[in-house]
PLY file of the C-alpha trace (Angstrom):
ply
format ascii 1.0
element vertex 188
property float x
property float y
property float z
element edge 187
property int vertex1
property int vertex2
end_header
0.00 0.00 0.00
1.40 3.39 -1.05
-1.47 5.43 0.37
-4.92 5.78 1.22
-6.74 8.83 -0.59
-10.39 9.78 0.24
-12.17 10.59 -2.42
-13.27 14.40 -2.95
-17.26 14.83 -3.88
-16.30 17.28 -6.22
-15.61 17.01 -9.93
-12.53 17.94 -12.24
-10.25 15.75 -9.66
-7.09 13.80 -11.11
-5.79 10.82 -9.40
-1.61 11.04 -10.03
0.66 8.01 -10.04
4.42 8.90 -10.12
7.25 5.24 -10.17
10.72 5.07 -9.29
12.11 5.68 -12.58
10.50 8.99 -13.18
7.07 8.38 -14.91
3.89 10.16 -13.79
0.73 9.19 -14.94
-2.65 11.66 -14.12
-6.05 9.79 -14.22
-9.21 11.39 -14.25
-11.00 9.90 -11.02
-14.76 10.02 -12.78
-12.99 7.06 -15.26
-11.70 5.12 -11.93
-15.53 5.07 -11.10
-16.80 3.06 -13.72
-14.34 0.30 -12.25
-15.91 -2.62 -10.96
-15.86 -5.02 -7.77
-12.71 -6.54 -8.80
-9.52 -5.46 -9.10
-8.16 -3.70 -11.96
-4.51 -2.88 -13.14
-4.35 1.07 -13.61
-0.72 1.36 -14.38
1.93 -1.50 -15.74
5.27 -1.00 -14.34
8.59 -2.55 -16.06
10.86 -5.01 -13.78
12.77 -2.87 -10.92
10.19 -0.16 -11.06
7.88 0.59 -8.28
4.81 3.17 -7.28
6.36 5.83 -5.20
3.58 8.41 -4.90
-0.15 8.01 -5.37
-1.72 12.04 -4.86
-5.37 13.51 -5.82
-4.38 16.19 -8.46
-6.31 19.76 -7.71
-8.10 20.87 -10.87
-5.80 24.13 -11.15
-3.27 22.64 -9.18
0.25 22.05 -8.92
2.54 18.55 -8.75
5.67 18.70 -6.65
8.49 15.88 -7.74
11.27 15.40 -5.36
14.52 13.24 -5.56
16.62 12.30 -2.68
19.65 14.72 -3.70
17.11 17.72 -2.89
16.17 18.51 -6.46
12.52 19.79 -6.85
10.12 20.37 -9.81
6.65 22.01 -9.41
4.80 21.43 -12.48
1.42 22.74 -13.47
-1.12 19.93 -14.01
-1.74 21.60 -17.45
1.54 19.59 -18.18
0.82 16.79 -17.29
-2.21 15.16 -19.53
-4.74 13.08 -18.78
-4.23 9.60 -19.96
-6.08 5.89 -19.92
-6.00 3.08 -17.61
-3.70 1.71 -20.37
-1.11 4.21 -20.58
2.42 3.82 -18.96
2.63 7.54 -18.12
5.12 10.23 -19.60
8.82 10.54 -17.89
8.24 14.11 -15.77
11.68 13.78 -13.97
15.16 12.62 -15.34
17.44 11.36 -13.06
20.99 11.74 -12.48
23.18 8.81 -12.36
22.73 7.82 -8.39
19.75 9.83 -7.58
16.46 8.35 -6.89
12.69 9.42 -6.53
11.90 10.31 -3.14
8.09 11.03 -3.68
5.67 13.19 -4.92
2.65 15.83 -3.13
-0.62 17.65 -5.02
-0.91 21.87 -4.08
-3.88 23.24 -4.97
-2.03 26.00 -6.26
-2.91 29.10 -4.00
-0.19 31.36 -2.96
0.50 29.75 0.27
1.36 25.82 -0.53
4.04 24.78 1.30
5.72 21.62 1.54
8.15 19.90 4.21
11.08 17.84 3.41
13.25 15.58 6.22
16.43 13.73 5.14
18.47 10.69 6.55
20.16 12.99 8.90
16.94 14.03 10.50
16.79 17.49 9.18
13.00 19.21 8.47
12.82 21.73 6.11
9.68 23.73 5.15
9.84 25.29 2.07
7.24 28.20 1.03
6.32 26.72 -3.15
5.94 30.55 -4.38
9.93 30.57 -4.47
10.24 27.67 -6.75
9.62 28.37 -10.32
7.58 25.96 -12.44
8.97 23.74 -14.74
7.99 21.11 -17.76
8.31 17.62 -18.12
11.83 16.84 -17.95
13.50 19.78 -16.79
16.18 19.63 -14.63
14.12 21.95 -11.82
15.87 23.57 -8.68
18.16 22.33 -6.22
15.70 22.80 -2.58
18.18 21.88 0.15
22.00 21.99 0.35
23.11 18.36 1.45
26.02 18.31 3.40
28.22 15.21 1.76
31.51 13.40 2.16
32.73 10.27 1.42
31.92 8.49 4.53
28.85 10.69 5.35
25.83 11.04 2.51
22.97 12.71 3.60
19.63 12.30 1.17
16.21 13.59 1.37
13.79 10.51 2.11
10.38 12.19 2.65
8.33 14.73 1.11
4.67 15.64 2.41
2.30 18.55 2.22
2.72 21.30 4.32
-0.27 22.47 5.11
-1.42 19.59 8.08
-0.60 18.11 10.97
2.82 16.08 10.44
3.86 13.42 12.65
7.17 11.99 12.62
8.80 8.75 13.92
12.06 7.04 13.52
13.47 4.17 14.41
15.02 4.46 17.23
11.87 6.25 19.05
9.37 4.55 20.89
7.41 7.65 20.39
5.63 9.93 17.95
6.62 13.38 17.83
3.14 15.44 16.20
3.57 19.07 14.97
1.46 21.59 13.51
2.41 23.65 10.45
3.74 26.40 12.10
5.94 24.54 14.48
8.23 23.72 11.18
10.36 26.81 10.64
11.22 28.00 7.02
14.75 27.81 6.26
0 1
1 2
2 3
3 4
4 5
5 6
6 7
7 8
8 9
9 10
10 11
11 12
12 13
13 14
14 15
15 16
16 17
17 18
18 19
19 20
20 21
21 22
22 23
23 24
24 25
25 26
26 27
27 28
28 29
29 30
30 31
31 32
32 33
33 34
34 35
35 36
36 37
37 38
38 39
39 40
40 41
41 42
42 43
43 44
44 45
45 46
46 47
47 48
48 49
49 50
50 51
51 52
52 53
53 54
54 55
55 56
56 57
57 58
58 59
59 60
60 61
61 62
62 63
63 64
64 65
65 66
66 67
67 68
68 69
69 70
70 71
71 72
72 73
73 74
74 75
75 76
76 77
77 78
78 79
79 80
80 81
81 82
82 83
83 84
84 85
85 86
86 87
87 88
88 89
89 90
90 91
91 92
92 93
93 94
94 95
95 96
96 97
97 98
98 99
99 100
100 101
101 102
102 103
103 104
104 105
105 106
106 107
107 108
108 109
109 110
110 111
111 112
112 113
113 114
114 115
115 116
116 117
117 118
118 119
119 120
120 121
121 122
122 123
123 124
124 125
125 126
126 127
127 128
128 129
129 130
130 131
131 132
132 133
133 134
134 135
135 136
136 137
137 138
138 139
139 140
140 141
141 142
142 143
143 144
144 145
145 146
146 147
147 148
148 149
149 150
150 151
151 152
152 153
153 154
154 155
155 156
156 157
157 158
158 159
159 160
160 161
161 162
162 163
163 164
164 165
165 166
166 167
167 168
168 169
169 170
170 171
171 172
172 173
173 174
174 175
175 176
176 177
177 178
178 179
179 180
180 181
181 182
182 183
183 184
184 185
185 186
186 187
């Protein structure tokens, strides 16, 4: 299980599937309806490719793609078309040699979408979406977060979520949950 969405009421709502090796595929949800009892297959993935993110896409909404080296790209869902339960999806992010999909989060777009980031080395970052510029499909998009590296010490993003709820974090070496609000995570 990736995640568990509840389905809006409204209209005009995407679903948005994005794998390990870059892919996102955008779904309208009034097609996933028509689905039956049984189980269906919604996206094929190739050998050594898995489902990273599963997201409801905002009609005039945004899609924020992260990688574990801190590299960001905020796409417009106008870029990103709606395809069949057939279709592989398009490749939105190229990777570097090394660098991996961390995940991927749906803004609705206003002016104050936000979205938190924590790496290996426990380090939260919230970071405001009105200073990253939008991208296309492909683009190489902005560096987020300045990962301290050596050799013997790598330090990667592995989590992405939206900023604008309640966040709980665990690790694990805690036998507890540490919950925050949005405000309690400062901006860089």
């Amino acid at each position: 299980i990736i995640n568990l969405l509840p389905l809006p009421k409204e209209k005009n709502f995407s679903l948005g599937l994005f794998s390990s090796d870059g892919r996102f595929k955008r779904m309208n949800l009034e097609e996933l309806n028509d689905i039956s009892g049984r189980a269906a297959t919604i996206l094929k993935l190739k050998e050594n490719v898995s489902l990273k993110s599963a997201m409801i896409c905002y009609p005039n909404g945004h899609v924020i793609l992260m990688s574990d080296i801190g590299r960001i790209l905020k796409l417009d869902n106008n870029s990103l078309p709606l395809m069949g339960k057939l279709a592989q999806g398009q490749v939105a992010m190229r990777l570097l040699p090394g660098e991996e999909v961390v995940g991927a989060v749906s803004c609705k777009g206003s002016i104050n979408d936000n979205i938190i980031l924590c790496t290996k080395k426990g380090k939260i970052l919230k970071i405001d979406l009105k200073m990253i510029r939008k991208c296309e499909r492909g683009e190489m998009g902005v560096m987020s977060i300045n990962l301290k590296e050596s050799k013997k010490n790598k330090d990667r993003v592995i989590d992405i979520c939206n900023g604008d709820h309640l966040i709980g974090l665990v690790s694990k070496g805690a036998s507890s949950i540490k919950a925050a609000t949005k405000d309690d995570v400062m901006f860089p």
